[in-house]
C-alpha positions in Angstrom: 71.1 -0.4 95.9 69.1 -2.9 93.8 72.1 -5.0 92.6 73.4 -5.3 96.0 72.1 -8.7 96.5 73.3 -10.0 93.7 76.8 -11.7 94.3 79.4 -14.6 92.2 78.6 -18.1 93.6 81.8 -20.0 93.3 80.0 -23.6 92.8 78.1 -22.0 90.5 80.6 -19.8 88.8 77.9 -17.1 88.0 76.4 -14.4 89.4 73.4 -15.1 91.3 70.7 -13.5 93.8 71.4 -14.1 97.3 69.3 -15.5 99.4 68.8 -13.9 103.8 71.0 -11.2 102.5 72.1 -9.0 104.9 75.0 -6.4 105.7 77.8 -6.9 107.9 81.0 -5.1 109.0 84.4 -7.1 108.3 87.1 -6.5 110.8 89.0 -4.4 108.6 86.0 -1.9 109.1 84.5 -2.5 105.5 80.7 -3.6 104.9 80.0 -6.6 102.8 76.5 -8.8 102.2 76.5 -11.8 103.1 74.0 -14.6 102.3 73.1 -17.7 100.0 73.1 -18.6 96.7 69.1 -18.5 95.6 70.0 -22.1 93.9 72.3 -24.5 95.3 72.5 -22.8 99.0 76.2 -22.2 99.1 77.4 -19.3 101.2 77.9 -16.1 99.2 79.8 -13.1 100.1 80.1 -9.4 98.5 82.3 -6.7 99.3 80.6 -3.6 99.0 82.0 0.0 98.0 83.6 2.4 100.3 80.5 4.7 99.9 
């Protein structure tokens, strides 16, 4: 997936590039990427599909 590191930044309030992305398994048993925003460092989160 090539737009699967891209994610919203909240203190941004745009969507940005993350930075380390990488996947992990919420305890609800979804995945999601987790990472940082490429500009200010905040911690980003994305909830990927069920597919």
């Amino acid at each position: 997936m090539a737009d699967a590191t891209i994610g919203y930044c909240v203190k941004c309030k745009e969507k940005r590039e993350m930075q380390d992305a990488e996947e992990v398994t919420m305890k609800n048993g979804r995945k999601a990427m987790k990472g940082k925003c490429g500009v200010c460092g905040t911690g980003m989160y994305k909830i990927l599909g069920k597919a």
